[in-house]
C-alpha positions in Angstrom: 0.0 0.0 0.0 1.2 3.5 -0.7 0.5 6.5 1.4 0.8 9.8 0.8 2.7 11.9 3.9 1.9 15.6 3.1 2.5 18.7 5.7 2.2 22.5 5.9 -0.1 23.1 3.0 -1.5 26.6 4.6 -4.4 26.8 2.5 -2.5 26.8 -0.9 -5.2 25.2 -2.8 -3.6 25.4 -6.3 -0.6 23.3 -4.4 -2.8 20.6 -2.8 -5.3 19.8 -5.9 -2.0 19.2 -7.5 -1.3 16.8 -5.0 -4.7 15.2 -5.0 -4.4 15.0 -9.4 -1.4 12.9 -8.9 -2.5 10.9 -6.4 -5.5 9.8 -8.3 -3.2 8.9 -11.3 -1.1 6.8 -9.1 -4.4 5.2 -7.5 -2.7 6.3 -4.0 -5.8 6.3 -1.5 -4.5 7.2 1.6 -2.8 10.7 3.4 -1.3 11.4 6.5 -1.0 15.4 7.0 1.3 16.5 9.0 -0.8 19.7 10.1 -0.5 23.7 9.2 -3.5 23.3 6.8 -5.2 26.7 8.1 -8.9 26.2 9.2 -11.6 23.9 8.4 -12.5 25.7 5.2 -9.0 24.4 4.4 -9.9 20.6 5.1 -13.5 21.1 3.0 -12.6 22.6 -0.4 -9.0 22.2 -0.8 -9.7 18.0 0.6 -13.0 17.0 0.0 -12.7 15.3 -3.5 -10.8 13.2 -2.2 -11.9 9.9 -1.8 -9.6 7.7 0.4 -8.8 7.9 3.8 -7.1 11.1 5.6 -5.8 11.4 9.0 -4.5 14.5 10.0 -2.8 15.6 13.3 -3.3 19.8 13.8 -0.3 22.6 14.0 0.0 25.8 15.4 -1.9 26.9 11.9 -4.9 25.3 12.2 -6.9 27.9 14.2 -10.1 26.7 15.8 -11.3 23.3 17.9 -10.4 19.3 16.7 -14.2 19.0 16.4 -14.3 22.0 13.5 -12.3 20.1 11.6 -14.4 16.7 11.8 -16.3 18.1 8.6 -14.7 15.4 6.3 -16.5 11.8 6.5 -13.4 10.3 5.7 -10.8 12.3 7.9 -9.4 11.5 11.1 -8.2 14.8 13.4 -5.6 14.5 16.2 -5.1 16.8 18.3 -0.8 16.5 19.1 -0.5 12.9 17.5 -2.1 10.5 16.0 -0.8 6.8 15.7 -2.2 3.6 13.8 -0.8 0.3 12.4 -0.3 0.2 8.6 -0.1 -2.7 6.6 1.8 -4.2 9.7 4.5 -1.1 9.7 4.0 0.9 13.0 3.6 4.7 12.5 3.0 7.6 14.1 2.8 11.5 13.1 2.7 14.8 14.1 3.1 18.3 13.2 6.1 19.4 15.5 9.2 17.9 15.7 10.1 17.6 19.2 6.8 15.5 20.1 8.0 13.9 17.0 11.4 13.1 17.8 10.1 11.7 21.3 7.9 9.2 19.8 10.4 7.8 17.3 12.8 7.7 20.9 9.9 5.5 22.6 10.7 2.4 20.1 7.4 1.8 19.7 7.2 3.0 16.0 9.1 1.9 12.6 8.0 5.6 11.1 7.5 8.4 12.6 6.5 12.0 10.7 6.1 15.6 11.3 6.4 19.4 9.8 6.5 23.0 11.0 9.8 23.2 10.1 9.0 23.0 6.4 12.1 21.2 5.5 12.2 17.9 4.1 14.4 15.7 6.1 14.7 12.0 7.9 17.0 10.6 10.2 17.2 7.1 11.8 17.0 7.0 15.8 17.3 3.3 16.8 14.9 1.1 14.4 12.6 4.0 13.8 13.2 6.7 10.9 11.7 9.9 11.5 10.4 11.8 8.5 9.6 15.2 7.2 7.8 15.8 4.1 8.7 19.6 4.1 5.9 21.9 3.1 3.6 21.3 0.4 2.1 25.0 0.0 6.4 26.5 -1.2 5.8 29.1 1.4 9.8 29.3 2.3 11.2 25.7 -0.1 10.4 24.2 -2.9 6.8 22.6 -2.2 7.0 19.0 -1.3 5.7 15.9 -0.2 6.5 12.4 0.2 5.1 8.8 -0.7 5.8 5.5 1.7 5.3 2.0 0.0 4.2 -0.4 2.8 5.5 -3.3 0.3 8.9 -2.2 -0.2 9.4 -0.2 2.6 10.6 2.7 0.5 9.9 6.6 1.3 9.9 8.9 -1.6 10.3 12.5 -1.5 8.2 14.0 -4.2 9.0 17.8 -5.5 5.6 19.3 -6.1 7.1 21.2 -9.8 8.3 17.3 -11.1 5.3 15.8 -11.0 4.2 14.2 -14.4 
């Protein structure tokens, strides 16, 4: 299974339906967002086409309550974290990196992702890589994402302006 890890899209809709496009052509059904989306309104237009399965845990961006963002039927909201079992591969994500960084130190995770800091980047701390995507909306980089095959076990960082 491949699943899309996306983070700091701050409302760039142009950026995200690009996103979503490719996804579709590359049958990829599921997201995790790393948070900074900015609002609810956000979450509705720029993600509700999209028909797989979102979970999203909310940064410092995302103004408002969790429960103003449960407006998608097919989103999950976390508040700090939010963890889950994937294809057998332990994950966990988040939007800022030292909540991040102490979940991948716990050793109960195989991945663990985050943003804020808008720059892509992983690093190994014992079994566990910790990932981020950088920032999909090019607010300060180049806009980004990345793509993690369950099957292979092989994370892809994806640079929004390469996409075929």
């Amino acid at each position: 299974m491949k699943c899309a890890i996306i983070s700091d899209t701050h409302g760039n809709l142009a950026n995200i339906k690009k996103i979503l496009d490719w996804l579709k052509k590359e049958k990829i059904n599921f997201i995790i967002h790393c948070g900074d989306i900015n609002g609810p309104a956000a979450l509705k237009e720029g993600f509700g086409g999209f028909k797989g399965e979102i979970k999203v845990a909310l940064g410092n961006a995302d103004f408002g309550q969790k429960e103003d963002y449960e407006i998608l039927p097919n989103a999950q909201i976390f508040d700090k974290f939010g963890e889950m079992n994937l294809d057998g591969k332990r994950i966990a994500f988040a939007h800022y990196p030292d909540p991040a960084k102490e979940l991948a130190e716990s050793g109960r995770y195989g991945l663990v992702f985050y943003g804020h800091t808008h720059k892509p980047w992983e690093e190994k701390i014992g079994d566990c890589r910790l990932v981020n995507s950088g920032e999909a909306a090019g607010q300060y980089q180049m806009p980004t994402f990345a793509v993690y095959d369950t099957e292979t076990d092989k994370l892809e960082l994806k640079i929004l302006q390469l996409l075929n």
